[in-house]
N, C-alpha and C positions, 0 to 999 in steps of 0.2 A: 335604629335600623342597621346598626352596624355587621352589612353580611358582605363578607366579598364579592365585588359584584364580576368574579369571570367564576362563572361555574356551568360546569357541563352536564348536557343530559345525563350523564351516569354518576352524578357526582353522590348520592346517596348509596350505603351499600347494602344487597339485599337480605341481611341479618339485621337493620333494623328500618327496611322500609311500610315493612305489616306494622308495626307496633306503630309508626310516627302516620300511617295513613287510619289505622285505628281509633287513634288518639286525636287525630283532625275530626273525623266523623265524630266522637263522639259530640262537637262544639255544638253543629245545630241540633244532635238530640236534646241538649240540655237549654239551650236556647228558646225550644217545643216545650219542653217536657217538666222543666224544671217550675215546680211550684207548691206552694203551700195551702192547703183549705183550709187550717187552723191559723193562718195568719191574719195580722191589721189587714194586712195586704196581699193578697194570698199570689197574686201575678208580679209582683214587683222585687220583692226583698230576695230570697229563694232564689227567682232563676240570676236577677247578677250574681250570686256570692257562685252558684252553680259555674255559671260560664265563664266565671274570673278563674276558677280553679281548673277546670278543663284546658282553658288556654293557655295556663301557665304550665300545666302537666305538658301539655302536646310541645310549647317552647323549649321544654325538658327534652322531650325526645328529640327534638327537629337538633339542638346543640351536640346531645350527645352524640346524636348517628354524624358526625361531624367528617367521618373520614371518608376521602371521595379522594377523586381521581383530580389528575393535571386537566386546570381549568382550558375549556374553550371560550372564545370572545362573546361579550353577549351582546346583543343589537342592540343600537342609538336607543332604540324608543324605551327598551326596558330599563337601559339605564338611568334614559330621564325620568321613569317614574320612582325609581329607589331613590334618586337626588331629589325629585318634589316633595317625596313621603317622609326624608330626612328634614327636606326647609320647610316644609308647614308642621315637623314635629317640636323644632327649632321657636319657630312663630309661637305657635302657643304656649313653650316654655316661657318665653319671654312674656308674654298676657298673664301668663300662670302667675309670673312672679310681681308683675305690678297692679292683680286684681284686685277689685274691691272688696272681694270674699275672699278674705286668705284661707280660710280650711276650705271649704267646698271647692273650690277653682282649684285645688289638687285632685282629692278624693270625690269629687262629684256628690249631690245632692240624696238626700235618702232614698227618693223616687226616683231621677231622671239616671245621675251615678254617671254624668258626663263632663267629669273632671279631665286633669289631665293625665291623670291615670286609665280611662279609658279610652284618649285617643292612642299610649302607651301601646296599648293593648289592642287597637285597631294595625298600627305599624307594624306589631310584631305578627298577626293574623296575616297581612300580606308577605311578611317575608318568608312566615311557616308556607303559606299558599304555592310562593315560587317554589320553597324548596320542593313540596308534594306535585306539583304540575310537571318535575325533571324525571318521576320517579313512576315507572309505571304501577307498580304493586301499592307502593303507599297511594297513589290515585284514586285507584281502583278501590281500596278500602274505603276513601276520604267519602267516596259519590255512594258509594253504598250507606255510608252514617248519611247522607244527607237526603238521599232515598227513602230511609227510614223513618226518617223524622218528619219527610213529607207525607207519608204514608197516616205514621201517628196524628199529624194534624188534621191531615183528612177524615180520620174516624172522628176525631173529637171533633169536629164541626159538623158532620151529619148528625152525631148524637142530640148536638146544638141543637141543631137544624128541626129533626124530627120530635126530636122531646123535649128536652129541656137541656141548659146550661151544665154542664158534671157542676162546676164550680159557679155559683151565682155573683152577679155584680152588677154595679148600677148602672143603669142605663135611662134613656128615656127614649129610646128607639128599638125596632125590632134588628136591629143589623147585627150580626154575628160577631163576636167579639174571641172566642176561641180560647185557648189556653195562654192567651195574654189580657183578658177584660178590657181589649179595646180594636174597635172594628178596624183602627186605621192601621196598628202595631197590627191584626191577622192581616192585614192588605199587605203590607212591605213583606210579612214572610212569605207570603205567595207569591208573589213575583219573585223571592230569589229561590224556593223550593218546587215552584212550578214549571219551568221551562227545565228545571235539571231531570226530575221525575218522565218529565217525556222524553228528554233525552237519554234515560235510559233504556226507556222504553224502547225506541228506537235501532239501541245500541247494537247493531247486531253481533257486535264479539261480544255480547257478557250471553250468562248463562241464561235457563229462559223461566225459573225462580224467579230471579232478580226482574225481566223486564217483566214480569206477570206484576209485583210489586212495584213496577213506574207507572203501568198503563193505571192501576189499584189507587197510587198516590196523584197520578195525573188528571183522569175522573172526581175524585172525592175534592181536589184540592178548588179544580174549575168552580165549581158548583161553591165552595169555601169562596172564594176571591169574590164573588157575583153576590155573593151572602152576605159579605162585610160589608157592602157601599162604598167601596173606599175607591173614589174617583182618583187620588194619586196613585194607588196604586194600577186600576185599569187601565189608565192612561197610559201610565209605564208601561203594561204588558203591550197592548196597543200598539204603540210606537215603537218598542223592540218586537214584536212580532214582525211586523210590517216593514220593517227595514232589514230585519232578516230575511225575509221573505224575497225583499228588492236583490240584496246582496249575492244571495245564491241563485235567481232566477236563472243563470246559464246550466247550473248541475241540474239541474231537476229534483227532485224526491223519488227516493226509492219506494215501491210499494207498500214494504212492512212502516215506514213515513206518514204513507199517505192515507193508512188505513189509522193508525192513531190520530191522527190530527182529526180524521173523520169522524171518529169518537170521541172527541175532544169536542171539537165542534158542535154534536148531538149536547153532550153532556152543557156545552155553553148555553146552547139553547132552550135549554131545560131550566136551567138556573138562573137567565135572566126572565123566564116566567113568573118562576119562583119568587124571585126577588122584586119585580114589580106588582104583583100582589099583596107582598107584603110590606110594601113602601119602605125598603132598603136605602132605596137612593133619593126618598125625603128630606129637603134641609130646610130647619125654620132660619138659617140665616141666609140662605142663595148661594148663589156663586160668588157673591162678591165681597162674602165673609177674608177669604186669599187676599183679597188684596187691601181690603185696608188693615189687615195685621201686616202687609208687607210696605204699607203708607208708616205705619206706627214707626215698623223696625228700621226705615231707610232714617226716618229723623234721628233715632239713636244711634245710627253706625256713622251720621253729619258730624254729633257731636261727639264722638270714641274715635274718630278715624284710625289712628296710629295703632296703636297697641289693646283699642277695644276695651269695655270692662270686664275681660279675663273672663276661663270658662267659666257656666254658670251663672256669670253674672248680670245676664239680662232682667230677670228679674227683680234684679233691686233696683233697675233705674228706669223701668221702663215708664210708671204710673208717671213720669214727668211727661211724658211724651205720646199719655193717650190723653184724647180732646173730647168734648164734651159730644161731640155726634156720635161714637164710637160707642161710651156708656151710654146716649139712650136706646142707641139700636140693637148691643147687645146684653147689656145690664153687667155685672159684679158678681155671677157665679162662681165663675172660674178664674183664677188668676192669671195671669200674662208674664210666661214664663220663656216661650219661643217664640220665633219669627215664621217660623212652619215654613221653611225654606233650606236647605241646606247650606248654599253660598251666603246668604244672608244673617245665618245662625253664627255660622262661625266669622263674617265680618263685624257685628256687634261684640264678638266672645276674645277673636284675636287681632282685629283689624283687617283694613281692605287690602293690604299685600298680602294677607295669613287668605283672605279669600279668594282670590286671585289666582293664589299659588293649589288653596285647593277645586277649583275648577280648573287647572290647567291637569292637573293630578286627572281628575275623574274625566277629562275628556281624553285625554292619553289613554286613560285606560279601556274606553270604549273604543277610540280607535283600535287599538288592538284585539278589542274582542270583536268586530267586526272583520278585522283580518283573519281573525280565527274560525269567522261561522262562515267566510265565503271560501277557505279551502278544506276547511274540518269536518270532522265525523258528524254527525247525529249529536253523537252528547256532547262531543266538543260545540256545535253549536247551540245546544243547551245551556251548559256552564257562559257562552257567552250572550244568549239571551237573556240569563238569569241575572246576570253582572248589569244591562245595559237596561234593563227594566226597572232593577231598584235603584241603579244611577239618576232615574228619570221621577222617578215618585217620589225621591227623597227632596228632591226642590219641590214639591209640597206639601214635603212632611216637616222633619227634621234628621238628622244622625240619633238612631237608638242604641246603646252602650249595649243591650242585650242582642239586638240582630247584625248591628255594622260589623261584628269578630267573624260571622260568618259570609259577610257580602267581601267583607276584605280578603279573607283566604280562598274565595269563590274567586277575588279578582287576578290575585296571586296565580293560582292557578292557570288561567285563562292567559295572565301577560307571560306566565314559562309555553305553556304550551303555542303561544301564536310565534317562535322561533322560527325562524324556518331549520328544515330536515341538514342535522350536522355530519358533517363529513364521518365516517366511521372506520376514522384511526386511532391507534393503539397508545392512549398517554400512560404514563405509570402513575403509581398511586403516592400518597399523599397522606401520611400519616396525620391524626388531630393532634393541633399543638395543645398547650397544658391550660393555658388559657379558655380554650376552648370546655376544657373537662370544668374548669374552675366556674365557667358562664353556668354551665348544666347544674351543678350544683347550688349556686345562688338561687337560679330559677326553682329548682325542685323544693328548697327550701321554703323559697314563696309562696310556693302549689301549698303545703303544709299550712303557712301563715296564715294564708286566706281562706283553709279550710277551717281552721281555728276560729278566727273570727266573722268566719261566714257560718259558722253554728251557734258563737253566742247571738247573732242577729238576728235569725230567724227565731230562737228563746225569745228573743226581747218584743220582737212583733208579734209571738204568741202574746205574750205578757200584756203588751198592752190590745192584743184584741180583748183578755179577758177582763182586763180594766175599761175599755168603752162598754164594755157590754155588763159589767157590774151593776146590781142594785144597791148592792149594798156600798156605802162613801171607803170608809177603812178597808176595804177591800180593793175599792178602786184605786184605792192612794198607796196603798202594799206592793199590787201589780204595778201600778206606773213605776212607783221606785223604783222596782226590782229590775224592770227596762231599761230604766234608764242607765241602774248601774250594769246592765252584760252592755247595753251600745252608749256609750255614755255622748259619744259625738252626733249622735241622735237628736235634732231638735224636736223632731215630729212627738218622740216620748216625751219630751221635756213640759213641753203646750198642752199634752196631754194629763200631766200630771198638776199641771197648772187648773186644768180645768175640775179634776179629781177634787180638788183641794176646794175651788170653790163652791162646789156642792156642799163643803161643811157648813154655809150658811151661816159664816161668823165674820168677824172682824178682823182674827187671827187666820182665818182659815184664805181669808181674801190679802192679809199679807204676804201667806205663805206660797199661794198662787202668784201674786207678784216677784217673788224670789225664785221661783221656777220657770217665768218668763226671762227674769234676768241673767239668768244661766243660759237659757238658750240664744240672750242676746252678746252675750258674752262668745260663744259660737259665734255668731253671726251678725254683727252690728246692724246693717241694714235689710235684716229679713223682714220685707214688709207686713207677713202675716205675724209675728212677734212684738213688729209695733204696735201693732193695730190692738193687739190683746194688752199689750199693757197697757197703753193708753184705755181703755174698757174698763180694765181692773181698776185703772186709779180714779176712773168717771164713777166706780164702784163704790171705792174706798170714801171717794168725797161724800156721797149722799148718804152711806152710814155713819160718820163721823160730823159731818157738817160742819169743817173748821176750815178757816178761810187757805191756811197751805195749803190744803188736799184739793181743795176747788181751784186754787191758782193751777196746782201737778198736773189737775186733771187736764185742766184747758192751754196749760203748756205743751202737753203731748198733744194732743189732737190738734194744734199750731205747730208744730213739727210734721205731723200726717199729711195735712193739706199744704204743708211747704211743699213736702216730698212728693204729691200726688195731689193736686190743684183739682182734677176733677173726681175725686175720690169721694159716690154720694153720700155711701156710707160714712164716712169721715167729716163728712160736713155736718150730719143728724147728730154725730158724738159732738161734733163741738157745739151744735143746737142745745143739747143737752144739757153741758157741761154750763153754758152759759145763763140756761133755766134755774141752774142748781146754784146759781150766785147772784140770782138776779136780773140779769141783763137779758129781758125779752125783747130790746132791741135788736141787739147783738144775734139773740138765737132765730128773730125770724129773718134775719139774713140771711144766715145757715140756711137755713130752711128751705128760702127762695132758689136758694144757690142746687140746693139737693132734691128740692122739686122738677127744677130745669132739668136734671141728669135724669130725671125719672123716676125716683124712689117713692114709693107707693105710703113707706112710711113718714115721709114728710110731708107729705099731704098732709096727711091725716092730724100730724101733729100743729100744723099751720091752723088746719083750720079749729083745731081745739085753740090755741094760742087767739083766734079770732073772735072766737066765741067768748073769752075771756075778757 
């Protein structure tokens, strides 16, 4: 975070305030926009490589335009949020460095990508944000990209809506999921693309192009938000509507206001038709799904308190810490990778001071956007509805590596402009020191870096969508390879290629699948889906070989699993298994019993064969 913190409203100069407000907007275009149809993963991989390079370009420009004027003082409160954003970026270096996941707790996971390189990149999002909030032409460009992208999001969710998905993905609900394949990621962009869109709308200084394109992205996105079901994110809107609303009750609404909101309104009530028709806001788990993943995550942040298991690494410890009511009520689909809370995420990730520090961070910074929308414009109360709405949903979600670069430079924003109006005297200028050019440099290089490697990883996720989707095995094992070597820190290609291999339906072939597990535990020692496979592989290896080491392997690993993960039912049926394949039907119908109680369908069934025997 290192920016100095007295800088004045004209500290940007207007030869490079277009290009650094250009280069902000482009963040949430790419955030929207950025995705792959040929990929494993056609919403995940694509848009971070996308929005790491955007952000590191715009960091580019925000250093170089570095020459500004003799600073004026900047206010208590804003100070204290560049000191929180500095000590919780501090926090998690230090979690970073004594995490359980030494690579991923830097660079973040292949999916999630919330290492500490993307809180990195949230801290410098808000520093870019202040700087663009001082500058009115870079603004003015920033709300226009973010305009835009509301606008694009809106068409791609009617298209959704009315026909069919542009890009398909899995689902088992009708709820919108948008140009991110998941209802709750299109909920948190709505709320930070939604309120700004109407506040352009609004706007009465911009041209009337542009609010034709808020009211366009303000309608489309309504109807989107009501379309996902994403109760954290309506919530948010909700509760930052509604307290904006409290906030400026003495100004009133100006007509051209109150005629969008009007329309807004119309368009809400259309779309909650919409969406309880078609059971948007369905949950087979209830409301009360929230709280016991927030029962699970308090027992893990008991036993981390200090320094946390470093980003990322909830996941590897959590399976200690879910209990047997948990899997039968909501089974072993999905893994248990968050706490679907924001303060709670990052006190399991950096501990309870690292969470502490960042709830005092994000209530700072609503206070201030509340200071903003009860003496600001239209869109300045926009930007800060937008800010305090995904503040609010994200303690239902989590921090997304792909949308937090654009809430944090939203927030940036919002904390320059709730200043109050500075005296307008004459400071002289202020030449950029060498350093400064030397920072721009670095950065720009990195823009480069991550372009590089943000193109062999979209290859690699090509590569291996054509190897899941291969018929042919040598085909499939060609493609995994070849993934694995453009991403090589890739586990997901690794497992994948593991799997390739054992299609050969050999002995060697179920080796060499154990050797491609190994590599990716090698990465990652306690990635619990990497155990789980090799312990499989070796429960594999024993029943083709049937020699008493391979049986002991087998049933060492799946006693290592059920260490690590006690009500693991799936784990318990492997070591059922394992112990069928040596013998001991004692043993395996204890498994059994054990994996019947959690629910598994498949232990029944093997119970009662084992009965009948």
């Amino acid at each position: 975070m290192g920016q100095d913190l007295r800088i004045s409203d004209d500290e940007t100069l207007p030869s490079g305030s277009w290009y650094l407000g250009a280069a902000a907007g482009l963040v949430p275009i790419a955030a929207v926009l950025a995705l792959d149809p040929q990929g494993w993963f056609p919403f995940t991989v694509a848009k971070w490589w996308a929005v790491l390079v955007v952000v590191l370009i715009t960091a580019t420009f925000a250093t170089a335009s570095s020459t500004r004027r003799a600073a004026a003082p900047v206010p208590t409160l804003e100070r204290v949020t560049v000191r929180l954003s500095a000590g919780l970026l501090v926090l998690i270096g230090v979690s970073t460095i004594t995490a359980l996941d030494g690579l991923y707790a830097w660079i973040g996971t292949p999916i999630r990508h919330l290492g500490l390189l993307a809180w990195v990149v949230f801290a410098s999002m808000f520093a870019v944000g202040r700087r663009v909030g001082t500058d009115d032409v870079a603004r003015r460009a920033a709300v226009r990209g973010t305009v835009l992208a509301a606008l694009a999001l809106g068409i791609y969710c009617m298209v959704e809506s009315v026909w069919r998905a542009p890009i398909e993905f899995l689902s088992n609900s009708s709820r919108l999921g948008g140009p991110f394949g998941s209802a709750a990621y299109l909920g948190a962009a709505c709320c930070l693309l939604l309120p700004v869109a109407i506040g352009v709308a609004c706007d009465t200084d911009e041209v009337r192009g542009w609010r034709l394109v808020g009211v366009a992205g303000s309608l489309t996105l309504a109807v989107a938000a009501l379309g996902s079901g994403s109760r954290a994110a309506l919530l948010g809107l909700a509760v930052a509507g509604v307290a904006v609303i409290v906030v400026r009750r003495r100004r009133g609404l100006p007509a051209s206001t109150r005629r969008v909101v009007a329309a807004g309104a119309i368009a809400a009530l259309v779309g909650v038709v919409v969406a309880i028709r078609t059971g948007v806001f369905e949950r087979s788990a209830g409301l009360t799904s929230r709280l016991d993943e927030w029962r699970i995550a308090t027992r893990a942040i008991a036993d981390h308190a200090v320094t946390g298991v470093g980003p990322e690494g909830y996941r590897l410890v959590v399976g200690g810490f879910v209990d047997d009511d948990y899997v039968r009520r909501f089974g072993e689909s999905t893994g248990i990778d968050r706490a679907h809370s924001g303060v709670l995420d990052v006190a399991i990730g950096s501990g309870v001071v690292a969470a502490a520090v960042y709830l005092a961070l994000l209530g700072t910074v609503v206070r201030l956007a509340f200071r903003l929308a009860r003496r600001g414009s239209a869109l300045d109360t926009g930007l800060a509805v937008a800010v305090v709405a995904y503040a609010v949903q994200q303690q239902l979600l989590f921090p997304l590596a792909e949308l937090d670069p654009v809430f944090w430079m939203l927030a940036g924003i919002v904390v320059a402009r709730s200043r109050p109006p500075a005296a307008s005297d004459e400071r002289p200028t202020v030449s950029r020191r060498p350093v400064t050019t030397a920072a721009a440099l670095l950065l720009g290089a990195s823009a480069v870096v991550a372009g590089v490697l943000g193109v062999r990883a979209v290859a690699a996720d090509r590569l291996a969508l054509d190897a899941a989707n291969a018929s042919d095995v040598a085909i499939a094992i060609d493609r995994a390879e070849a993934a694995t070597n453009r991403a090589p820190f890739d586990i997901r290609h690794l497992l994948l290629l593991a799997r390739s291999h054992e299609q050969e339906r050999s002995l060697g072939g179920v080796d060499r699948a154990i050797e491609a597990v190994g590599d990716a535990l090698d990465i990652s020692p306690l990635e619990p889906t990497s155990r789980y496979e090799q312990a499989r592989l070796l429960s594999l290896r024993a029943a083709i070989t049937g020699t008493d080491d391979d049986r002991l392997a087998a049933s060492a690993a799946w006693e290592r699993e059920i260490e690590q993960s006690p009500n693991c039912a799936r784990c318990h049926v492997g070591a059922a298994m394992a112990a069928i394949e040596r013998g001991d039907i004692e043993a395996a119908r204890q498994s059994l019993n054990v994996a019947a109680h959690l629910g598994n369908d498949k232990a029944v069934v093997l119970l009662d064969r084992i009965g009948e025997e």
